[in-house]
TIDRENRO-942461 format. One record per atom (N, C-alpha, C): residue in one letter; x, y, z. Coordinates in pm, whole numbers, plus 50000, padded with zeros to 5 digits. Layout:
<pts>
AXYZ;...
</pts>
This chain:
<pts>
X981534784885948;X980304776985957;X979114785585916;X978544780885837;X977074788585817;X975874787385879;X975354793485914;X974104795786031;X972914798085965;X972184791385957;X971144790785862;X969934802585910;X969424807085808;X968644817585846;X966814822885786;X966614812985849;X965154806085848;X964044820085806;X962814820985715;X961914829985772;X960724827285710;X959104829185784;X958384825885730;X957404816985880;X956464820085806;X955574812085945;X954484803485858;X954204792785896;X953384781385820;X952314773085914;X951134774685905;X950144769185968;X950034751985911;X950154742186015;X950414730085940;X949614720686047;X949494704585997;X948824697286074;X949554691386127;X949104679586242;X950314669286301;X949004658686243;X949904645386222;X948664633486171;X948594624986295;X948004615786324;X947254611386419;X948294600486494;X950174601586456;X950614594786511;X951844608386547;X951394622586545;X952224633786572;X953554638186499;X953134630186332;X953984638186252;X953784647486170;X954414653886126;X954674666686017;X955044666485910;X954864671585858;X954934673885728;X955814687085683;X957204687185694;X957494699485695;X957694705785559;X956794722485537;X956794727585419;X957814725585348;X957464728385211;X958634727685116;X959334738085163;X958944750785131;X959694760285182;X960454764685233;X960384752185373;X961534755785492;X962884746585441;X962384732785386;X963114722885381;X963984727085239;X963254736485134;X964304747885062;X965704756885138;X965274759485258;X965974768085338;X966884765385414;X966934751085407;X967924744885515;X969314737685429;X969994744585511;X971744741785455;X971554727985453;X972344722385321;X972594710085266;X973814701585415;X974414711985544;X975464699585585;X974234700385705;X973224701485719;X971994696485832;X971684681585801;X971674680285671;X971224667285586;X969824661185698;X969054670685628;X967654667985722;X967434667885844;X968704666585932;X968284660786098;X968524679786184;X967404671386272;X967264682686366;X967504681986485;X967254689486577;X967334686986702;X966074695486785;X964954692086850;X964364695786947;X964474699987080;X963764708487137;X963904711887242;X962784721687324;X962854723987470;X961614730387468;X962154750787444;X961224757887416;X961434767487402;X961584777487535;X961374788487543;X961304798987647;X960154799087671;X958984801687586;X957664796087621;X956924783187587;X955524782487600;X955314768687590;X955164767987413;X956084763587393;X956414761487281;X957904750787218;X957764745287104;X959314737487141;X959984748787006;X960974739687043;X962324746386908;X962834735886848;X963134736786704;X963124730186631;X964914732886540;X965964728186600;X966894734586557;X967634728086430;X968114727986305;X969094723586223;X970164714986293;X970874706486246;X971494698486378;X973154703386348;X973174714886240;X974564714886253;X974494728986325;X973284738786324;X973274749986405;X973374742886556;X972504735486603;X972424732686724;X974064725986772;X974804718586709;X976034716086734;X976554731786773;X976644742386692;X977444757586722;X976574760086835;X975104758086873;X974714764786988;X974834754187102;X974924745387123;X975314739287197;X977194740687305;X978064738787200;X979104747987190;X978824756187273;X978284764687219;X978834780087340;X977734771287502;X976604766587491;X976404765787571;X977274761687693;X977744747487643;X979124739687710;X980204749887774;X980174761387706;X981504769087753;X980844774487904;X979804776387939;X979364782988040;X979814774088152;X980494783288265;X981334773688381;X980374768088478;X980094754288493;X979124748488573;X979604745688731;X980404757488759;X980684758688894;X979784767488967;X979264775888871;X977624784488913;X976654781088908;X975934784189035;X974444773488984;X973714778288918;X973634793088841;X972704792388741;X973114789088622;X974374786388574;X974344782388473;X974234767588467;X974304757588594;X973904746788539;X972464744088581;X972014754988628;X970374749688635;X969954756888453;X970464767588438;X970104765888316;X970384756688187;X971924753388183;X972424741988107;X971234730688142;X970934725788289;X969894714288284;X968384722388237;X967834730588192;X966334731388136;X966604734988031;X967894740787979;X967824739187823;X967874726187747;X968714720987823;X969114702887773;X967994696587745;X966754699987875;X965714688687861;X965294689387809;X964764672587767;X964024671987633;X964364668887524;X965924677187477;X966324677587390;X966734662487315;X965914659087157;X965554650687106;X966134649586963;X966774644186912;X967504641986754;X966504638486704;X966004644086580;X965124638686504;X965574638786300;X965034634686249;X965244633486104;X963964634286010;X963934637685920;X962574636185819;X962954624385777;X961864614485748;X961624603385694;X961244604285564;X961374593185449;X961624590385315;X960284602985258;X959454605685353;X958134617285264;X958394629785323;X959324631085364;X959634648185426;X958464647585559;X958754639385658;X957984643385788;X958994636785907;X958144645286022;X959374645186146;X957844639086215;X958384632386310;X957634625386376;X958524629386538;X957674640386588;X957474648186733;X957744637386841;X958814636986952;X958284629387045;X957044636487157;X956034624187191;X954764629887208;X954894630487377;X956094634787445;X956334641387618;X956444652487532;X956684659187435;X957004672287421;X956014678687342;X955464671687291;X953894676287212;X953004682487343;X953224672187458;X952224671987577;X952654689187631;X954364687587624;X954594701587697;X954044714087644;X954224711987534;X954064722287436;X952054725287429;X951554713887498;X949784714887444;X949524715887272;X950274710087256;X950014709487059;X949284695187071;X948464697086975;X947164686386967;X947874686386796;X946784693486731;X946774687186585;X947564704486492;X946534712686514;X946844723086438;X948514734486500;X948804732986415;X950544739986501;X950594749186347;X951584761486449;X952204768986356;X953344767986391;X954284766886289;X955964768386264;X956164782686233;X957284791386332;X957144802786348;X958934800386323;X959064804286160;X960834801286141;X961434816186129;X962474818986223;X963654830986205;X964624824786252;X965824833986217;X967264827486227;X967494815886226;X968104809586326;X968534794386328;X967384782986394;X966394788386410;X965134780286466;X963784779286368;X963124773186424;X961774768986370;X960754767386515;X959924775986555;X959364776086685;X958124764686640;X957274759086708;X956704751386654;X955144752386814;X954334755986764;X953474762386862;X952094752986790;X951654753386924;X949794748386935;X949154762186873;X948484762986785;X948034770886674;X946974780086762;X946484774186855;X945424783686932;X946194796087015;X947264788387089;X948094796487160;X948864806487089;X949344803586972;X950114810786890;X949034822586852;X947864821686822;X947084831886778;X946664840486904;X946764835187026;X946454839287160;X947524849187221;X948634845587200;X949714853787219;X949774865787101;X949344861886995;X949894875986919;X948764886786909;X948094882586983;X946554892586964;X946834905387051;X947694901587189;X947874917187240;X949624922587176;X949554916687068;X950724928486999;X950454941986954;X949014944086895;X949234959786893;X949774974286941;X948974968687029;X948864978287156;X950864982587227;X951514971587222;X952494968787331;X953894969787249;X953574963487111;X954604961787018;X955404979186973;X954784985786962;X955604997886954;X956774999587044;X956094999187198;X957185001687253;X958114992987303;X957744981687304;X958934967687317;X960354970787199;X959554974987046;X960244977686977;X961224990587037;X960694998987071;X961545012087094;X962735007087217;X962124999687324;X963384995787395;X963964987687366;X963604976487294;X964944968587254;X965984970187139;X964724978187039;X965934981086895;X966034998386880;X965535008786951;X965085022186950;X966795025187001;X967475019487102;X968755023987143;X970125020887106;X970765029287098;X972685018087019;X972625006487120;X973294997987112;X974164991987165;X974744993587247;X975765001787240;X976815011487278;X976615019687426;X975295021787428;X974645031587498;X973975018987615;X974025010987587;X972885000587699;X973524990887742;X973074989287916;X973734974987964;X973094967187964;X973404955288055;X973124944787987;X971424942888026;X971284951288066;X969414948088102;X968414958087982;X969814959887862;X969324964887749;X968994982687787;X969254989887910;X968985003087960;X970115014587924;X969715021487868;X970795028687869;X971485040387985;
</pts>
């Protein structure tokens, strides 16, 4: 299966009934067996995710495998689930957002699409610029502990 592998960030509008217009660019980038449809969801932050619907089938998958005899994995299985919304581009290349998840997300009009790997993050444009403003400062060393060590060497709280 191929896992599509998104990159690129695009400052874009929503129109006054909360659809999109998604760049050419991305819609270049997306494996022909997605055949346009996606799948939504909310993100880790306030932000949603915007997944390919044949990636989200493989991530879904593993999700399912997690044994829901523990309660964190089905409290997590239930807040990843929510929300989660099938969507398609329509005959002009736009996705039309359901607007409980616009609300979650605080996206009004101006959004950035923040695409790596198998996602497309899709952020309220103020917040998105709000969050990346204290990267200077912090980003060195986030980098050094998460990618600075093997693998090999670190458990699972990434420590070596």
């Amino acid at each position: 299966m191929a896992i599509t592998n998104f990159i690129g960030e695009f400052e874009c509008k929503l129109d006054a009934k909360g659809r999109l217009m998604l760049p050419s660019n991305l819609r270049k980038q997306l494996d022909p067996s997605a055949q346009e449809r996606f799948v939504m969801n909310r993100g880790f932050e306030k932000c949603l995710v915007l997944y390919p619907k044949n990636d989200w089938e493989y991530i879904s998958a593993e999700v399912n495998k997690l044994n829901q005899y523990v309660k964190k994995n089905r409290e997590f299985i239930r807040y990843f689930y929510r929300g989660a919304s099938e969507l398609g581009l329509d005959v002009t290349g736009r996705i039309l957002f359901p607007k409980r998840m616009l609300d979650y997300a605080g996206v009004a009009k101006d959004v950035v699409l923040f695409a790596y790997g198998n996602r497309i993050e899709i952020w309220d444009a103020a917040t998105y610029h709000g969050l990346l403003t204290d990267e200077p400062d912090e980003f060195a060393k986030l980098a050094e502990e998460v990618m600075g060590r093997s693998s090999e060497n670190q458990d699972e709280n990434g420590v070596s």
